[in-house]
C-alpha positions in Angstrom: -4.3 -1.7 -9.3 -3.5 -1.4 -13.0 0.3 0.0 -13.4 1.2 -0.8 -10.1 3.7 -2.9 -9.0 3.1 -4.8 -5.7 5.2 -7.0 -3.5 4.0 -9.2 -1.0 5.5 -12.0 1.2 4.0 -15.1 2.3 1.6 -16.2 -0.5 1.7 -19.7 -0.3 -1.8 -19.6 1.8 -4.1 -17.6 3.8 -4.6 -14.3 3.6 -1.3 -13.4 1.7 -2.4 -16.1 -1.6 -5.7 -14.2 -1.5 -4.4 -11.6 -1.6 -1.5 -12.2 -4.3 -4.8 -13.3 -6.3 -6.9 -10.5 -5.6 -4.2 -7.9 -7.0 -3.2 -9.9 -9.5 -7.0 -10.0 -11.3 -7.3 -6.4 -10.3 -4.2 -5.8 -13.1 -1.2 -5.4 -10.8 2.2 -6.4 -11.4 2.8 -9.2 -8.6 6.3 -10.8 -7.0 5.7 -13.2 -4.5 8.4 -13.5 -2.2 9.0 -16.9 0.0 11.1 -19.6 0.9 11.8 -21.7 -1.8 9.5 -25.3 -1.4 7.6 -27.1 -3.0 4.2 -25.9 -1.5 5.6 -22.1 -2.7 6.6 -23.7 -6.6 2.9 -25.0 -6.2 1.3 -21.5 -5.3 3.2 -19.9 -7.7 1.9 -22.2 -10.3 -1.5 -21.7 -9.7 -1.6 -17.4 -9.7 -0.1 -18.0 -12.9 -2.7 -20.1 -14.1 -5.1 -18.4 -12.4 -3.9 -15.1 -14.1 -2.1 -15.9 -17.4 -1.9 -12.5 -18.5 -0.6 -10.8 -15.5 3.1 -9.4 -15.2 4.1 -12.1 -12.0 7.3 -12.8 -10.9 8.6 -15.3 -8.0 11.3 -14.1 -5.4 13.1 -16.5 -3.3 13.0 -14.9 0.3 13.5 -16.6 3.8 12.8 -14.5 6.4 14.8 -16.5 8.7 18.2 -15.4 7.1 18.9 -11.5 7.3 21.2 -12.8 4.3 18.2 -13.9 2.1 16.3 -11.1 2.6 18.9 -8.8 1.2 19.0 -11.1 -2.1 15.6 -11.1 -2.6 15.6 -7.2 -2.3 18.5 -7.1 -4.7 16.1 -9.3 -7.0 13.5 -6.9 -6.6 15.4 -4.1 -7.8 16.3 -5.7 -11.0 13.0 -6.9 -11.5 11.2 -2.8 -10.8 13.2 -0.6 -12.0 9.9 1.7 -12.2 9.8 1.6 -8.1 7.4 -0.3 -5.8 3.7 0.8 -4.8 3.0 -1.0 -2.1 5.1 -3.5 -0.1 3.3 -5.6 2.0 4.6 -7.5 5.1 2.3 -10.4 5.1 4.3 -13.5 6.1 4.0 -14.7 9.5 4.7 -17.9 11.8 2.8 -18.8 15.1 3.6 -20.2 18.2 6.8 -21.8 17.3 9.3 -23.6 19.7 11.8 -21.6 21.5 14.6 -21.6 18.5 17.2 -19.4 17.4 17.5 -18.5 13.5 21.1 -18.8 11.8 21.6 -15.1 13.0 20.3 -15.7 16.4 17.8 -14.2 16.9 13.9 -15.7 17.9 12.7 -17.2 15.1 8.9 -15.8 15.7 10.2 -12.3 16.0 12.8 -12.5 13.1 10.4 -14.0 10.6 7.0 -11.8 11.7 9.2 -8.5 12.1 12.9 -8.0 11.9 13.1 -9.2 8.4 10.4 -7.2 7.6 11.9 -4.4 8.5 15.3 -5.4 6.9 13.2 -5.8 3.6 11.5 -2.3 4.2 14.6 -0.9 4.9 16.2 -2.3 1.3 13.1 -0.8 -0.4 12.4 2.0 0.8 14.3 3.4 -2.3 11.8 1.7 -4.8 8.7 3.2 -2.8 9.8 6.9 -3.0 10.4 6.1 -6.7 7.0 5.0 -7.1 5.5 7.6 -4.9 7.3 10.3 -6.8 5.9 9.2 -9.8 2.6 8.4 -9.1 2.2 10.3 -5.9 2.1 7.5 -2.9 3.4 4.5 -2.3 2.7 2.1 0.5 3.9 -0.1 3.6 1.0 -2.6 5.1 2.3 -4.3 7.6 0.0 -7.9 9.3 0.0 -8.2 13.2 -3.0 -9.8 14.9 -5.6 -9.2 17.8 -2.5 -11.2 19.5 -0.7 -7.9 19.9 -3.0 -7.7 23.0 -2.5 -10.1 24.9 -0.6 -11.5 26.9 0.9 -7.8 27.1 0.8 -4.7 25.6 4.2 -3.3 26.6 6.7 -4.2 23.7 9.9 -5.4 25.4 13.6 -4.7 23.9 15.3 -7.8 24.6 12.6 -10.2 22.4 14.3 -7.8 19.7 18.1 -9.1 21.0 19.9 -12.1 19.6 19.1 -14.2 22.4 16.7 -16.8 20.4 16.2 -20.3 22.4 16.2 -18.4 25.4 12.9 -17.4 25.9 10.9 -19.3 28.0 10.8 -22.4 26.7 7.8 -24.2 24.5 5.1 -24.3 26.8 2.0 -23.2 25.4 -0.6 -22.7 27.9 -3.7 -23.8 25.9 -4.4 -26.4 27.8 -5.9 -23.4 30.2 -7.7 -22.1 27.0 -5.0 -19.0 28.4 -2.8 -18.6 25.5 -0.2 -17.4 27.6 2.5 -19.7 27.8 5.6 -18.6 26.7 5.2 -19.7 22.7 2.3 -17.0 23.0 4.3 -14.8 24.5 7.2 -14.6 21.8 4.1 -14.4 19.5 2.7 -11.5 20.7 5.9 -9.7 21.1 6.3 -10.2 17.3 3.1 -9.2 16.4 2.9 -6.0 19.1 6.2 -5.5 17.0 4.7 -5.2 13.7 2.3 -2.9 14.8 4.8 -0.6 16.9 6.9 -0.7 13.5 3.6 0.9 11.4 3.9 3.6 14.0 7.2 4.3 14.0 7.7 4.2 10.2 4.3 6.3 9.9 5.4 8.7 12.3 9.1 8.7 10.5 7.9 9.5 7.6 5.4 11.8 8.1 7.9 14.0 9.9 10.2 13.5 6.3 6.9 14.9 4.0 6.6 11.7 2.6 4.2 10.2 0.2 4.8 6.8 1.4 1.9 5.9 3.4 2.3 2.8 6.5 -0.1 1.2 6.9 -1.4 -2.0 9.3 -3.7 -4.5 9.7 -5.0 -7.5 10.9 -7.1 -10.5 9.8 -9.1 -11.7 13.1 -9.6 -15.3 13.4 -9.5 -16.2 9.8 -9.4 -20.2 8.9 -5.3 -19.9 7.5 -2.8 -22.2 7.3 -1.3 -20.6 10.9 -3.3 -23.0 13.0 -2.5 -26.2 11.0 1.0 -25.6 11.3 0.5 -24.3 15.2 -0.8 -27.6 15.9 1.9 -29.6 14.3 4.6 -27.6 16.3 2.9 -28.1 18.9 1.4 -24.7 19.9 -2.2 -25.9 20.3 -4.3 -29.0 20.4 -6.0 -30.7 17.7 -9.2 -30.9 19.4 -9.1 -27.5 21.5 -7.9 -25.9 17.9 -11.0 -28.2 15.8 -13.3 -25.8 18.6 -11.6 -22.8 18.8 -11.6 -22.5 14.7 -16.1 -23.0 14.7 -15.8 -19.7 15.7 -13.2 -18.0 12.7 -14.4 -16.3 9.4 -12.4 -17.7 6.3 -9.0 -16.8 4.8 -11.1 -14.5 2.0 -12.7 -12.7 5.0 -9.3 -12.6 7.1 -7.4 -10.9 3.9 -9.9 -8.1 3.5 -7.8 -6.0 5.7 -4.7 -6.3 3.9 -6.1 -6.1 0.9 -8.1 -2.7 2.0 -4.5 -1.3 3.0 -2.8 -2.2 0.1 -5.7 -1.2 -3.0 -8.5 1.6 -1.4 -8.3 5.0 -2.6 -9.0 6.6 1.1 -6.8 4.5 3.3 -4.3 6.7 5.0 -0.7 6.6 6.4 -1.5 5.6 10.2 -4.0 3.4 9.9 -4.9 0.1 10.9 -7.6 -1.9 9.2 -8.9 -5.0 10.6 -12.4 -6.2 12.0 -12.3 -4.0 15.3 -10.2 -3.0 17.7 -10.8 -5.3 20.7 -9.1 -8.4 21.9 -12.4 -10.1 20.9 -12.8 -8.2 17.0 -12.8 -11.9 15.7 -14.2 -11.7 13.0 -16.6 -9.2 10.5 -16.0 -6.2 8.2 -12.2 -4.9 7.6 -12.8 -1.1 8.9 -10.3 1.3 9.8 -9.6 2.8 13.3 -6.4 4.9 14.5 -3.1 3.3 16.2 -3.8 2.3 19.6 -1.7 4.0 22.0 0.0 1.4 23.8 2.9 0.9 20.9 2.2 4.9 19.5 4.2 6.7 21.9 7.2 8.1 21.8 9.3 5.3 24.1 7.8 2.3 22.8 8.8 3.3 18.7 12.3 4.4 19.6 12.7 1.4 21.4 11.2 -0.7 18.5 13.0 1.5 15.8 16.5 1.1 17.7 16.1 -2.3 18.4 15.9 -3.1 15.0 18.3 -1.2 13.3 20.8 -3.1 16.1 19.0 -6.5 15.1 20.2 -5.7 11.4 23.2 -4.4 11.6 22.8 -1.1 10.0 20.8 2.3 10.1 17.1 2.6 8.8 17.4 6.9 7.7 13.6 7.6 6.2 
């Protein structure tokens, strides 16, 4: 990854610091975009000790404010002036309460997706830059096997400004179900971010693009996600302190975000993770196609319009 510049949100644990470290030894240039704290000052702190030499830079970014993410793009831009290779959508929340952000919106789906494809949107710029130069460029965006279950059908109004009105914050765990409505919210957002990697892949191959899009997802992997699912209520302790003996660890979980982001043969329009079954839990980070539940042509110009209505503003690959 030597002369590429790579930006990645979320790195303050789980798959996203791993992977922030992995690119970051492999000769990158890094920025770390998340919401200022002092767990994120902390992680920061560390890649830099970790790497001493490497070109890093921190980006303030909440993914909760439409307004933030704009700054933080603006940053970017002063901070690459060369482009952006890849971009990579990591930052997620779980099984959240039923809350509106400041712009209204579910908090779940704002953070997992419609700021991600805000921040995509103010990039896209910086990518063909880099692509033009060094021939690609790439978007990896994170779902989960939660993009499954408890529905496959995407639905427009979990993309409206209608946040706290969603179902309420029953979780449903207690039925080992995972389909109260917290899980619902959560798998919209994630059946989101994978609808979006179709939509942008299929957007930009019809443009002769060299940006590639690209998807993923970690299995069960021992993040920070469950600790803060279990604070907020989500799950259990106990049911969760189960449920986890069965997970592979954050290193293992990041190995499909990290093959989208750095191997030579990934291609636009793929999704790597560790199978492609509600039960792929755990193992190897191999690639398989889209599924075809969010890669048709309704559900991504639902997802595509949707979000550009969420935002405010066209998204024109």
């Amino acid at each position: 990854m030597a002369g590429k510049t790579v930006v990645i949100t979320g790195t303050t644990s789980g798959t996203g610091k791993v992977a922030a470290h992995t690119v970051a030894e492999l000769g990158a240039k890094v920025l770390v975009l998340n919401r200022a704290s002092d767990r994120s000052s902390a992680a920061f702190n560390e890649l830099s000790s970790a790497f001493p030499d490497a070109d890093l830079h921190a980006v303030e970014c909440d993914l909760q404010s439409f307004a933030s993410v704009k700054a933080a793009a603006a940053r970017v831009g002063e901070l690459c002036t060369e482009g952006v290779n890849v971009l990579a959508n990591n930052a997620g929340v779980m099984a959240l309460g039923d809350e509106a952000t400041g712009d209204g919106f579910d908090v779940q789906m704002q953070t997992n997706h419609l700021s991600h494809f805000l921040l995509t949107r103010e990039l896209m710029p910086l990518l063909e830059k880099a692509a033009g130069a060094s021939g690609e460029a790439r978007v990896v965006n994170h779902s989960s096997v939660a993009r499954m279950s408890p529905s496959k059908t995407l639905r427009g109004e979990y993309l409206e400004a209608k946040g706290g009105d969603f179902g309420g914050d029953g979780s449903g765990v207690e039925n080992m179900m995972f389909r109260g409505p917290r899980w619902v919210r959560y798998n919209q957002s994630k059946l989101a971010n994978a609808a979006f990697t179709a939509a942008l892949h299929q957007r930009l191959q019809d443009k002769g693009s060299s940006v590639k899009a690209l998807v993923a997802h970690p299995g069960l992997a021992n993040t920070h996600l469950q600790q803060t699912s279990v604070k907020e209520g989500g799950m259990g302790s106990a049911f969760t302190g189960f449920f986890m003996r069965f997970s592979q660890s954050s290193e293992d979980g990041a190995m499909g975000l990290i093959s989208c982001m750095c191997l030579p043969e990934a291609q636009s329009g793929q999704f790597y993770g560790p199978g492609s079954s509600n039960f792929a839990m755990k193992g190897k980070a191999e690639p398989f196609a889209l599924e075809s539940f969010y890669d048709n042509p309704t559900t991504r110009d639902l997802l595509w319009q949707k979000s550009e209505e969420a935002i405010g503003g066209e998204f024109a690959v």
